[in-house]
Each structure stands twice: as C-alpha cells, then as structure tokens.
C-alpha positions as CSV (number, residue, x, y, z in Angstrom):
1,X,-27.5,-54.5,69.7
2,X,-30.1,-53.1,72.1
3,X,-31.8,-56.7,72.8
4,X,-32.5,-57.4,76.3
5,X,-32.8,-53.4,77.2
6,X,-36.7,-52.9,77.3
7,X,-37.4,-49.5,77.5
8,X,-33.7,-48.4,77.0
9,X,-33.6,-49.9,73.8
10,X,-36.1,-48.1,72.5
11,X,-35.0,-44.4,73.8
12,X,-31.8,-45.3,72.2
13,X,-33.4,-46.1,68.6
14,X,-35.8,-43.2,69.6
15,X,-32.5,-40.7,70.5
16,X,-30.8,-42.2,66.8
17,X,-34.1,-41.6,64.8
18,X,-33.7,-37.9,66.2
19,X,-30.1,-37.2,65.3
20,X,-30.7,-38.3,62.1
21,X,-33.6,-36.3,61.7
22,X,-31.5,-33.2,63.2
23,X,-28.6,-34.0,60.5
24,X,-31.3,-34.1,57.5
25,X,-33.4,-31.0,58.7
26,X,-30.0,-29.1,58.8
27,X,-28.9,-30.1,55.2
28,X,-32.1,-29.2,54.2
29,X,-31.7,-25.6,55.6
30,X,-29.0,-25.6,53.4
31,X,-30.3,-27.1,50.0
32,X,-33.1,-24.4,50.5
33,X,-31.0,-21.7,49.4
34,X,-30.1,-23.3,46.3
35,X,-33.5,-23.9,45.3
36,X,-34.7,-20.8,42.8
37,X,-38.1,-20.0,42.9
38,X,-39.6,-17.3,40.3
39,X,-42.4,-15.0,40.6
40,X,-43.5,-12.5,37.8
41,X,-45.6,-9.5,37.5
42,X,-47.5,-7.8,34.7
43,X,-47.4,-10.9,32.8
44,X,-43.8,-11.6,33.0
45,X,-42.5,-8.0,32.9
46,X,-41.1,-8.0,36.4
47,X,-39.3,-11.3,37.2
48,X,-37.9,-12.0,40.9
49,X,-35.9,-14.8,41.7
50,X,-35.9,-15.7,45.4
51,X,-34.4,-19.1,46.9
52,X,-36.7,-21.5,48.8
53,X,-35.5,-19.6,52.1
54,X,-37.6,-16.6,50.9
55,X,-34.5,-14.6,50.0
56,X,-34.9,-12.5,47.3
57,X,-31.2,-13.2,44.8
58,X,-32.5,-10.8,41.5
59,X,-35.1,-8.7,39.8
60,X,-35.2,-8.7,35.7
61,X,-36.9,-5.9,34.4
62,X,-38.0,-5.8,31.1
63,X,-36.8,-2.4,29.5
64,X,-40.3,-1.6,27.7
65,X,-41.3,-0.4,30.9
66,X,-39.2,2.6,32.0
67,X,-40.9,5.5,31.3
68,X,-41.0,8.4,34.0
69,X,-44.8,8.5,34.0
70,X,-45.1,4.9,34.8
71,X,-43.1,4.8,38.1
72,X,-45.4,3.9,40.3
73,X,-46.6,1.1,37.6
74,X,-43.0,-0.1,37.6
75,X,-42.7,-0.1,41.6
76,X,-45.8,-1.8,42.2
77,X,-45.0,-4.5,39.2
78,X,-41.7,-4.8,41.0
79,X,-43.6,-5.5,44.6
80,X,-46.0,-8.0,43.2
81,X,-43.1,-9.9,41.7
82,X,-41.4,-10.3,45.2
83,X,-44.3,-11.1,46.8
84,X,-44.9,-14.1,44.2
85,X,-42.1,-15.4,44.6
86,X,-41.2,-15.0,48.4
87,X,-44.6,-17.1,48.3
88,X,-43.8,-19.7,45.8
89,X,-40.8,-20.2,48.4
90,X,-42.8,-20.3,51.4
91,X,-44.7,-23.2,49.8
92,X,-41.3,-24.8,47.9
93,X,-40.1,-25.1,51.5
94,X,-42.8,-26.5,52.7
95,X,-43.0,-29.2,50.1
96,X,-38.8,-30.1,51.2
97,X,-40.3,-30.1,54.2
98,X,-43.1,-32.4,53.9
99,X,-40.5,-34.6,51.9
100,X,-38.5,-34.9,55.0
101,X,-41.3,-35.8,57.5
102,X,-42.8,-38.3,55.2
103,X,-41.4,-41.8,56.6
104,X,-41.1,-40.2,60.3
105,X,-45.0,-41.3,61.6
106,X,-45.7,-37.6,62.4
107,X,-48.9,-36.0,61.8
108,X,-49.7,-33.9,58.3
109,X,-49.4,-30.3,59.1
110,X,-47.0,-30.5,61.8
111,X,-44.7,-27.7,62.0
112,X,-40.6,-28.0,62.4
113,X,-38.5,-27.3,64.1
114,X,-40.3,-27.5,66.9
C-alpha cells in the first residue's frame, strides 16, 4: 500500500501504530476502573476496595472493632487500608500499563501518556 513512498510510508505506518496505540491506552483508562484492588488493615479488620484508577469504591469494617475508646484505632486502621489499596492500584495500573507498551519497542520505565 505504501510501496514506492520512502519516507512517507513510514510516517504513515508510524501515524497508524499511534492511533492504535491512542485507541488501546483509552480502553485501558476504561478497564482500570473495573479492576478491584484490595487493601487491609489490622490483619484484615479494615478492608478497602479501590479500582486500578486509585478510586476508593468501599470500606468493610469488621464489627469487633467499634468501641468508643478505640476511635482513633478504628480511624487509623481505616487510613492504612486506603492507603494499601490506593497503592496496590498504583502498581495494578502500572502492570496494564506495561502490558500495553510491551510489543511497542519503547524503553522500560517510560511513562504514558506523554
């Protein structure tokens, strides 16, 4: 199709290999919140859910801790759980990521969108 084109060709495969890239990166985006991720706290106590976006979608607390005197127990159980998990989806994400720059020749590490 592009024979006999030189350089042209080549942008023209080059301008392709980018929309396509463009259209997979975007359905990504959009798979990433419906991947779950889970983080817990005090050994599975606290329990958030958030999707590979980072947003957090629920918190399951286990009943045996609500006691007045523990609040600030219970809080910081419920922060540590949040924090797990928005960090379990920070690196979820970047694994879909990695998946999706694999066959594209571009260096490891390399950070999109640009």
């Amino acid at each position: 199709m592009f024979k006999g084109l030189g350089a042209m060709g080549d942008m023209a495969k080059m301008m392709k290999a980018a929309k396509e890239m463009q259209d997979k990166y975007t359905q990504m985006q959009g798979d990433m919140d419906n991947i779950m991720v889970v983080g817990e706290a005090g050994t599975g106590l606290v329990k958030a859910t958030c999707s590979a976006q980072g947003n957090l979608k629920s918190l399951d607390i286990d009943p045996s801790i609500f006691n007045a005197d523990d609040k600030e127990v219970v809080e910081d159980l419920i922060v540590a759980a949040v924090k797990d998990a928005q960090q379990k989806a920070t690196e979820r994400a970047a694994e879909e990521m990695q998946k999706l720059t694999e066959g594209l020749g571009l260096p490891a590490g390399m950070k999109l969108p640009f």
